[in-house]
N, C-alpha and C positions, 0 to 999 in steps of 0.2 A: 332613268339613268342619265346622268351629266355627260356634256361630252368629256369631260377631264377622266369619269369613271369609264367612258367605252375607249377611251385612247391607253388607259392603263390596262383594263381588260385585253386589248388587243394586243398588246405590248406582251402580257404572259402566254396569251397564248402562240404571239411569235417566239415566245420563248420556250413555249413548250415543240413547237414542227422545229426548232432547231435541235432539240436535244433526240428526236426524234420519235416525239410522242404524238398523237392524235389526237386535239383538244375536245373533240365529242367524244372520241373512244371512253377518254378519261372524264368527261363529266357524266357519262354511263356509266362508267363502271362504279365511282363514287356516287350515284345514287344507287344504283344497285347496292352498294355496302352498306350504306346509312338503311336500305329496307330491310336487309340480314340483322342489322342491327337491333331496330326496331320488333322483329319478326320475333326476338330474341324470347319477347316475355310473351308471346302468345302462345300460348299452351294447346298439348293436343286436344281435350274438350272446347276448347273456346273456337279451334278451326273446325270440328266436327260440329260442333252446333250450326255453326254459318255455312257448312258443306249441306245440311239437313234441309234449313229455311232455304236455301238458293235452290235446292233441286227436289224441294217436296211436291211444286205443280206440276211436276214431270211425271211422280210415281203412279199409279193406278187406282190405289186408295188409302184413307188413313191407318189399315191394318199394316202397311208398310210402312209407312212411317213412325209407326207405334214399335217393330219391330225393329227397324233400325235404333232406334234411341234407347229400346231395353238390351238389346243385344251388346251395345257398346257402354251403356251404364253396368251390365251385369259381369261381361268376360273382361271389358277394357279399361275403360275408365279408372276401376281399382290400381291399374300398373302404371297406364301411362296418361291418366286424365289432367296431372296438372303438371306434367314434364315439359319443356319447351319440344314445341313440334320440329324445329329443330335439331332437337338432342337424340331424336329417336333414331334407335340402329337396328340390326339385324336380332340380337341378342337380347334386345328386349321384345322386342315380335316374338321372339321363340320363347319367352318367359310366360305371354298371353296364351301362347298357343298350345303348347306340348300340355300343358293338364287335360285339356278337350279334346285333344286331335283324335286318339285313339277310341278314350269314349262316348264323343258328340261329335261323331265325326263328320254330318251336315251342320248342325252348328257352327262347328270351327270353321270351315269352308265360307258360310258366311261372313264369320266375324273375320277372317284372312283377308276378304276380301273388300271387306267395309274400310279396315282398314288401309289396305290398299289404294281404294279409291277418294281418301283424308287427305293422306301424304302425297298422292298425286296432284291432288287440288292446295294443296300447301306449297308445292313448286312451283305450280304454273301461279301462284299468287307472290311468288319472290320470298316466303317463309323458311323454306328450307332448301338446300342444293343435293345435288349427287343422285343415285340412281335409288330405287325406293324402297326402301327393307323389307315387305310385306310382298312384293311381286313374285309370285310360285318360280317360271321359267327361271333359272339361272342364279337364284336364292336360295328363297325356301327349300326348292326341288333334293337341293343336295345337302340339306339337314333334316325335313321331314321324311317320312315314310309317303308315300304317294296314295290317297283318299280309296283307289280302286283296290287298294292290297287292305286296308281296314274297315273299307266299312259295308256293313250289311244291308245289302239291297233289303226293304220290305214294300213289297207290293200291296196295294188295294187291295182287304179285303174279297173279293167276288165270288159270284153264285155260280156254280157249272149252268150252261146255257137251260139246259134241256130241262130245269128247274124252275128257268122263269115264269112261264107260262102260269103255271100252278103260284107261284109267289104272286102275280097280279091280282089271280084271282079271289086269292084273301086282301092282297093288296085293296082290293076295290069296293071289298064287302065294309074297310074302316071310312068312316065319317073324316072332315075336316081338312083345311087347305093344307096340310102340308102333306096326307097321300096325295092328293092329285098332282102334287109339286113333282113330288117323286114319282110319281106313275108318267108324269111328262118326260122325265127324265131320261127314263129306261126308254119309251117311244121315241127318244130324238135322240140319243149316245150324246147329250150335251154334259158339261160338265156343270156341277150343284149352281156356283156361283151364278153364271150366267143363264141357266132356269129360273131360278128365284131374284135376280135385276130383270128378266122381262118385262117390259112395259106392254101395251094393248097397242101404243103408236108402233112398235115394230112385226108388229103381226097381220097378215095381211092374209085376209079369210077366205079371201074373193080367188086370189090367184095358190091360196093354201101353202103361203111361206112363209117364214119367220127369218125375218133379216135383221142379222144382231152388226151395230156398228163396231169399229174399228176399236174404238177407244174403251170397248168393253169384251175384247179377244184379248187373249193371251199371246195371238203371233201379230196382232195389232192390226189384222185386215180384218174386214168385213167379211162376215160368213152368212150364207143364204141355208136355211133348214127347210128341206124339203118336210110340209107336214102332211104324215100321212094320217089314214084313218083314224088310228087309237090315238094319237096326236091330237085331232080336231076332236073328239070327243071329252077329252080331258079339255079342252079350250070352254066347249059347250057347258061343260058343269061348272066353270069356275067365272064366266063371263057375266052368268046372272048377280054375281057378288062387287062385281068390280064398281067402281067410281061413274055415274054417267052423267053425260055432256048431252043433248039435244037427243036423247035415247041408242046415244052409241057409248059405249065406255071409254073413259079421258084419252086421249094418246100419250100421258106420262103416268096414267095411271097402273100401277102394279099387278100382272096376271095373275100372281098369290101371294093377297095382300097378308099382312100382319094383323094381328089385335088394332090395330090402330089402320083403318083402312088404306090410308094415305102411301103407307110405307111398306115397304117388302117386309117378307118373316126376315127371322136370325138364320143363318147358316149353320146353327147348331138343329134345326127341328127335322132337319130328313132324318140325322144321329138318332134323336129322342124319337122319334117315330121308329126303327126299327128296333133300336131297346125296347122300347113298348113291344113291340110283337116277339119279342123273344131271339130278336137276330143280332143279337153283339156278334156275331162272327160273320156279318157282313158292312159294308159302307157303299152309300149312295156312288160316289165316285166308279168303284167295282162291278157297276154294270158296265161300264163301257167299256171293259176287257169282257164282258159277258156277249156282248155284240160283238165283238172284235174276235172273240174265238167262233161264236157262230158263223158270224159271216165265210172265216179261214177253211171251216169244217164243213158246216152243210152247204156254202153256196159255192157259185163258181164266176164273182165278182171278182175282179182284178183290183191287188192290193192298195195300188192307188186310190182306187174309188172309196174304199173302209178308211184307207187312212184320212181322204178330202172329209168325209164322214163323218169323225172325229175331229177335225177342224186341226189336225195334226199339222206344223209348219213343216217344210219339204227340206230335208238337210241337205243334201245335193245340192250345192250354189248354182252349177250351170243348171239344173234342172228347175232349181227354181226360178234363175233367170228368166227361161222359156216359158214358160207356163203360163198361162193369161186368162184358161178359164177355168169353172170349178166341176166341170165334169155334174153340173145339176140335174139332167136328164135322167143318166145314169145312176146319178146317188138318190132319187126319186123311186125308181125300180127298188134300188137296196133296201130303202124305210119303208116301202108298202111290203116288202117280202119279210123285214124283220116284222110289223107290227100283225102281218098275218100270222108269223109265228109265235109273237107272242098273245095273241088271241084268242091260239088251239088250246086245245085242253089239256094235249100231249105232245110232243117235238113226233115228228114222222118221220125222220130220218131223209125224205130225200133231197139232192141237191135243184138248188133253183137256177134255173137256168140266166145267162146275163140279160136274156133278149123280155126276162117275164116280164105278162102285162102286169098296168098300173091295177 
């Protein structure tokens, strides 16, 4: 800039503190126009795609990401994919919504909420202004019906407790990694996914724990699996299969592998394994409300301990504030008292005490 150009510059902007305007205020605010401007032709797929790519390292895995992008091509897209993200209002959110609300009514809740977090991320990038037509609180709220009045809780499949015992037992008479998968299962109340992501590096024989990291929990902390007997026995028959390194199995290598030794099975083979046996009126998942009622009814463990167990997050904030350790002792007692019971022939009915030994 010349000084002839910064003496005229300076000159408007003494002209502007006279009339009594703020020379920054107003070269803010005139760029902020020119990016509304601009923002004009950016359509709501083109900010949901760039919402995807900027926060898909974030998600847990590609099945989320797969879900988000069919979820918004399937319900949204169709309405509001190539409308200025901009232009989106209250009325067309409820054009997306109201076909699903009633009969996808977890659906919809997602796709509410996908959307939601678009138009958020279209604000904070200077795309669109005002408060954000998708937000339930003080929106939606007073044109939908609210999710707990429509939609139908369905729980897990699961086995009555007193049943288990006897289901292992055929359980264990089938061949092939994916009973043992599920037979680990029902032994630890873990849930499918993170049985079948088990590596051999997180299993630790010596001290008999199985310590699954953060970034493969659901409440994103590290859980320690006390393993008990029937636990270490399914390790025992699936260790001879695994991948080995100087006569120990890899530490990234998979506890039950796939066809392809290298890799975990599919999340679909506990499903195909109890079809095979004739149990479509149960799911892998569904044991651990099977433990979960056991524990409530035959023992006399404090519910904290069942629910650290399950690796349940602590909804109480101060209580989860407090909290620092995982009750491991305790939830060690629990898993050698379920896998004793699931090792009887028959449930005995009586309560186990909190103090039983290991």
């Amino acid at each position: 800039m010349s000084l002839a150009e910064a003496r005229a510059r300076a000159g408007e902007h003494r002209a502007q503190r006279g009339e009594g305007v703020d020379p920054i205020v107003a070269k803010e605010t005139a760029r902020h126009a020119q990016r509304l401007a601009e923002a004009k032709g950016r359509s709501f797929r083109e900010v949901a795609e760039e919402y995807i790519t900027r926060n898909a390292s974030a998600w847990r895995n590609g099945k989320h990401r797969r879900q988000w992008r069919s979820t918004l091509a399937t319900y949204v897209y169709p309405n509001l994919g190539d409308l200025p993200v901009g232009a989106i209002d209250t009325g067309l959110v409820v054009q997306v919504l109201d076909p699903i609300w009633s009969v996808k009514p977890e659906t919809a809740s997602r796709v509410r909420g996908r959307i939601e977090a678009v138009l958020d991320a279209a604000t904070v990038r200077g795309y669109r202004e005002g408060p954000n037509p998708a937000q339930w609180k003080g929106t939606l709220a007073h044109i939908l019906p609210a999710l707990s009045r429509v939609r139908k809780v369905e729980h897990h499949a699961a086995l009555p407790f007193d049943e288990v015992p006897a289901f292992l037992t055929a359980l264990r008479e089938r061949d092939g990694m994916a009973a043992r998968a599920l037979e680990f299962v029902i032994f630890t109340a873990a849930r499918t996914g993170e049985a079948l992501g088990a590596t051999w590096g997180e299993i630790d024989l010596d001290n008999k724990i199985w310590r699954l990291p953060a970034e493969r929990m659901k409440a994103k902390r590290e859980h320690r699996v006390p393993l008990s007997s029937g636990a270490l026995s399914v390790l025992d028959t699936a260790r001879p299969l695994a991948l080995m390194q100087d006569g120990e199995p890899k530490p990234d290598a998979p506890v039950f592998p796939g066809p392809r030794r290298a890799l975990p099975m599919s999340n679909m083979v506990m499903l195909m394994l109890l079809r095979r046996m004739g149990r479509t009126d149960l799911t892998a998942h569904g044991f651990r409300s099977s433990f979960s009622d056991w524990a409530a009814e035959r023992t006399a463990f404090p519910r904290g301990v069942v629910e650290m167990a399950l690796a349940h997050a602590v909804e109480n904030n101060v209580e989860a504030a407090y909290r620092r350790g995982d009750l491991f002792e305790k939830r060690r007692q629990l898993m050698d008292a379920w896998s004793r019971f699931c090792r009887s022939p028959t449930a005995n009915g009586e309560v186990v005490p909190i103090r039983a030994g290991a």
